[in-house]
VMD Tcl script that builds the backbone (N, CA, C; Angstrom):
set m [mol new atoms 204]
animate dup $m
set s [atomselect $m all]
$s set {name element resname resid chain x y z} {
  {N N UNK 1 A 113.344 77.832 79.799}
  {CA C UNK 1 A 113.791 76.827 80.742}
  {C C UNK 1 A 114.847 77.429 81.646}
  {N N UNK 2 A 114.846 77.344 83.344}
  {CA C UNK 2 A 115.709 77.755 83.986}
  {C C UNK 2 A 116.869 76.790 84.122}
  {N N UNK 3 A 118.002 77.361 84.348}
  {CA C UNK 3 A 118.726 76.568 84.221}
  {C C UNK 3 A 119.036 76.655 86.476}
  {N N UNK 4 A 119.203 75.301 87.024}
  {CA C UNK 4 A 119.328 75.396 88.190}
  {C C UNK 4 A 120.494 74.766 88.571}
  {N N UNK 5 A 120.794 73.752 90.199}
  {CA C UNK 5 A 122.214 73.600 90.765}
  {C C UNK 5 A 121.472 71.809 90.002}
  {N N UNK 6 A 123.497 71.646 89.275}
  {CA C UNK 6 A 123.458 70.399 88.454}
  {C C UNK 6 A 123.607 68.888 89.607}
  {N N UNK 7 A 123.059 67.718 89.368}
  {CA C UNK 7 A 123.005 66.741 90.258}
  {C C UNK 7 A 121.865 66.531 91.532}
  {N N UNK 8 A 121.205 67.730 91.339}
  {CA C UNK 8 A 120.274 67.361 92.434}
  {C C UNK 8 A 120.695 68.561 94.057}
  {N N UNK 9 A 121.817 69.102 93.751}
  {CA C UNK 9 A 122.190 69.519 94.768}
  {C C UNK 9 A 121.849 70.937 94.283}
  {N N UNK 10 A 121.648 71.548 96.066}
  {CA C UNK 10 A 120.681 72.930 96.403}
  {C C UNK 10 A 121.648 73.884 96.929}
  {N N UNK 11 A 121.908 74.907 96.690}
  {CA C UNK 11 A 122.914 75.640 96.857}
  {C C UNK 11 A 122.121 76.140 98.603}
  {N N UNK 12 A 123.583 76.002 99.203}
  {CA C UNK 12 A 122.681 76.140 100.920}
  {C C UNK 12 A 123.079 77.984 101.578}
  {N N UNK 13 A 122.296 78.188 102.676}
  {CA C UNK 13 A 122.407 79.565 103.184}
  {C C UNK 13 A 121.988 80.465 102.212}
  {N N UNK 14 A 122.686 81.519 102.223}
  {CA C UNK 14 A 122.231 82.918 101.436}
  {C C UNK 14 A 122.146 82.965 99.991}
  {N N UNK 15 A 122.930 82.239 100.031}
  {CA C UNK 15 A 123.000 82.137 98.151}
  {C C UNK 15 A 121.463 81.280 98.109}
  {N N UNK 16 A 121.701 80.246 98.890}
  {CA C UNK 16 A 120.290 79.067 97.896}
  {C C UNK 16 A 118.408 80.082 98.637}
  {N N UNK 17 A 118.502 81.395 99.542}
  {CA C UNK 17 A 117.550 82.008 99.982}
  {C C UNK 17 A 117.477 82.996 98.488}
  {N N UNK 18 A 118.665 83.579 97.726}
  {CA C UNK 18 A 118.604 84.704 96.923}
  {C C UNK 18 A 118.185 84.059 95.846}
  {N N UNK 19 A 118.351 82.282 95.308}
  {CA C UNK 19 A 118.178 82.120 93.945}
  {C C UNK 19 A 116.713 81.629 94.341}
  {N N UNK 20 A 116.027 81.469 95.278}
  {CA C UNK 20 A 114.861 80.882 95.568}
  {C C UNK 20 A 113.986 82.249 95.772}
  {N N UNK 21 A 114.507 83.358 96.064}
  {CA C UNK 21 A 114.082 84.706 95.771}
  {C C UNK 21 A 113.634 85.109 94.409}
  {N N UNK 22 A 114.948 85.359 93.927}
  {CA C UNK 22 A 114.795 85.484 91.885}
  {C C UNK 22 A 114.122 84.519 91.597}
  {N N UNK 23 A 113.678 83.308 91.833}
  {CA C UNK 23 A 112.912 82.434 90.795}
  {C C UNK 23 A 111.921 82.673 91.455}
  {N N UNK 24 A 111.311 83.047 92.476}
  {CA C UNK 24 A 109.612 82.769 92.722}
  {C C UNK 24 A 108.975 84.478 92.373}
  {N N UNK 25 A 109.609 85.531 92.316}
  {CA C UNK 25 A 110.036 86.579 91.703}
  {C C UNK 25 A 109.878 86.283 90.093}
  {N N UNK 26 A 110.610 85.819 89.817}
  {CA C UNK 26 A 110.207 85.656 88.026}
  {C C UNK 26 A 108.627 84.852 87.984}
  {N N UNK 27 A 108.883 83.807 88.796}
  {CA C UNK 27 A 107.358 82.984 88.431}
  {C C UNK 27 A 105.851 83.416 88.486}
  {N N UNK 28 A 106.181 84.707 89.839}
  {CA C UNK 28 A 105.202 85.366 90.307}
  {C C UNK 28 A 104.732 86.464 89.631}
  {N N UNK 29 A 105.613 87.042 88.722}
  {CA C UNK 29 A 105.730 88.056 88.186}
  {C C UNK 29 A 105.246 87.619 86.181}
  {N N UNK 30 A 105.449 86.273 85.975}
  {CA C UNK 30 A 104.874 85.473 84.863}
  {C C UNK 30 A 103.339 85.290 85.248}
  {N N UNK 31 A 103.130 85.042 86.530}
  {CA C UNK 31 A 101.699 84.638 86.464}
  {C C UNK 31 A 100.814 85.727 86.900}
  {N N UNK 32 A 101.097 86.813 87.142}
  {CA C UNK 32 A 100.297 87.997 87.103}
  {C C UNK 32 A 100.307 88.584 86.230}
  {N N UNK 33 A 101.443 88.313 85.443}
  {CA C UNK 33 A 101.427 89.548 83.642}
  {C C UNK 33 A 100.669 88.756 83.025}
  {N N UNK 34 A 100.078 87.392 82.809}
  {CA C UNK 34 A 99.798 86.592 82.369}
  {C C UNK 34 A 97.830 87.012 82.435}
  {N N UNK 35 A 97.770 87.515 83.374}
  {CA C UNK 35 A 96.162 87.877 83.721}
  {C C UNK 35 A 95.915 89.534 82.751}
  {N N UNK 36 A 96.798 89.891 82.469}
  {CA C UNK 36 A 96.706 90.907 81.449}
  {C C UNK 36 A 96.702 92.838 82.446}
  {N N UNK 37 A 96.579 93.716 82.277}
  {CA C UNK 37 A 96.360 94.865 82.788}
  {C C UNK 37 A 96.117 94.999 84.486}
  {N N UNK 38 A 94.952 93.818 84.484}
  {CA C UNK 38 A 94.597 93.594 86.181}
  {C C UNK 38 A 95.703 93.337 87.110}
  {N N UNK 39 A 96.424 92.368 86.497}
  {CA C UNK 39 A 97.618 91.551 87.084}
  {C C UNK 39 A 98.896 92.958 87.466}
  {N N UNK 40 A 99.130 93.879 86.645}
  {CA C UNK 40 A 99.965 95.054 86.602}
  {C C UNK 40 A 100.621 95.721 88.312}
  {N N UNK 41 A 99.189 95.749 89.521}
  {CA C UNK 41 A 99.497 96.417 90.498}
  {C C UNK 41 A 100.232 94.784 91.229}
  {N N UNK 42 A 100.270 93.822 90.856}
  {CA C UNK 42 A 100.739 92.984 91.864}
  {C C UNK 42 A 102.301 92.053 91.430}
  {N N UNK 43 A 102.698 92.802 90.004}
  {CA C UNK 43 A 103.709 92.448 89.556}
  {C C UNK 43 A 104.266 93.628 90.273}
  {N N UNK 44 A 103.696 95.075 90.127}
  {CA C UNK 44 A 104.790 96.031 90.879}
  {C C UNK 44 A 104.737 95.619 92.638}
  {N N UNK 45 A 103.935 95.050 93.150}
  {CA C UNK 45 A 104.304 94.613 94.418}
  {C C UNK 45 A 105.333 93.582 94.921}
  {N N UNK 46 A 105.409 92.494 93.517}
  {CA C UNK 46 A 106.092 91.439 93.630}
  {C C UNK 46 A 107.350 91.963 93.428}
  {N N UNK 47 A 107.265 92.902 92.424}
  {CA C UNK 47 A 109.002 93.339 92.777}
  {C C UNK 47 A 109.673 94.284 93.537}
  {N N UNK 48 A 108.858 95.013 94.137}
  {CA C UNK 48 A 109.032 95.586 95.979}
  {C C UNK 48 A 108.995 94.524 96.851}
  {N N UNK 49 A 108.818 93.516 96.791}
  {CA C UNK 49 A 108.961 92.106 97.802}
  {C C UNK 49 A 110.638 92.164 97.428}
  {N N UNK 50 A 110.644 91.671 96.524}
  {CA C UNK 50 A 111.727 90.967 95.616}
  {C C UNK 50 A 113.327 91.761 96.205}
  {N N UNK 51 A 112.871 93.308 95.909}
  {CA C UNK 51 A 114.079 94.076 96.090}
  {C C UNK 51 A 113.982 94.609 98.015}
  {N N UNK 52 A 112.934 94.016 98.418}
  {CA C UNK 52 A 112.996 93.937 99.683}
  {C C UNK 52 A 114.466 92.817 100.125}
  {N N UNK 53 A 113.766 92.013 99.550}
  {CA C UNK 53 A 114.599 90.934 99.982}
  {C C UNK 53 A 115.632 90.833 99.441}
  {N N UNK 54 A 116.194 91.821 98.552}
  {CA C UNK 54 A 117.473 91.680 97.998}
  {C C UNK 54 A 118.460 92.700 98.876}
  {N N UNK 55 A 117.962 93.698 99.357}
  {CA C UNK 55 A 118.250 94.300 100.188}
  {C C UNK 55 A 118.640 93.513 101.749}
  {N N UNK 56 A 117.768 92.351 102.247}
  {CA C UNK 56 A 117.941 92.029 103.514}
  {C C UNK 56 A 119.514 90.839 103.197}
  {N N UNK 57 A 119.215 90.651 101.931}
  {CA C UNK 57 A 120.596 89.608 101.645}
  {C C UNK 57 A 121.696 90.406 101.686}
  {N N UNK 58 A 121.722 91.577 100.792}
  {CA C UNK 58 A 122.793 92.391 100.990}
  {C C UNK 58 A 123.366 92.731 102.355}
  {N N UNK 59 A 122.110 92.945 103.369}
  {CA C UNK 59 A 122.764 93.337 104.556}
  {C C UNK 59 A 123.107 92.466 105.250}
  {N N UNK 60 A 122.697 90.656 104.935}
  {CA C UNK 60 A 123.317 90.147 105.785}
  {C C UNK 60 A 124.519 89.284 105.297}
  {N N UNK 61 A 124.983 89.932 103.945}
  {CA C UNK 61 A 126.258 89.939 103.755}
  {C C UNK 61 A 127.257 90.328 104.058}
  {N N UNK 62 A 127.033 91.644 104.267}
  {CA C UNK 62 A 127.990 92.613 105.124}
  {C C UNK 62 A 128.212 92.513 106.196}
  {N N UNK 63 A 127.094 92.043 107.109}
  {CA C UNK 63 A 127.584 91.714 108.247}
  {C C UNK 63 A 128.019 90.345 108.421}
  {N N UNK 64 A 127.935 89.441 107.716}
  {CA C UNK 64 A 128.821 88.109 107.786}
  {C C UNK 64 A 130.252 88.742 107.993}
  {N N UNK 65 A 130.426 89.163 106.624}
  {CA C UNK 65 A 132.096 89.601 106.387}
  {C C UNK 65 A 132.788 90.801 107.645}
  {N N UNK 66 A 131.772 91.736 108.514}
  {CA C UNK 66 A 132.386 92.367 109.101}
  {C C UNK 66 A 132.801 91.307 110.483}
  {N N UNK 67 A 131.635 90.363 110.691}
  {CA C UNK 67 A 132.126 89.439 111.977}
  {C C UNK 67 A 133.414 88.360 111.235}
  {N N UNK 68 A 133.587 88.538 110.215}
  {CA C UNK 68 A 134.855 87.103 110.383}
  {C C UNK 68 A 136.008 88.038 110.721}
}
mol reanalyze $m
mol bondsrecalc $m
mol representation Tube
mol addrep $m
């Protein structure tokens, strides 16, 4: 069971893009291991997506903080 934001409320901007990243990332990555051996080349794609996009968060962290 994941544990998510308590009350109904969605964590907004970069943060609520990175945890909506990691969870469709875990889910995606459950339902292709789940198909057995076949499933293998598209879990390693899902997590070259994944660290794609962990990468584009990182960078547009840095540049938040260099413009304030």
């Amino acid at each position: 069971m994941q544990q998510g934001p308590q009350g109904g409320e969605l964590p907004q901007g970069i943060d609520g893009y990175e945890l909506m990243v990691d969870n469709f990332a875990d889910q995606a990555k459950i339902f292709w291991r789940s198909l057995g051996p076949q499933g293998e080349p598209m879990v390693h794609g899902v997590e070259a997506w994944a660290e794609m996009q962990r990468a584009l968060i990182s960078w547009v962290r840095q540049t938040q903080g260099a413009s304030e």
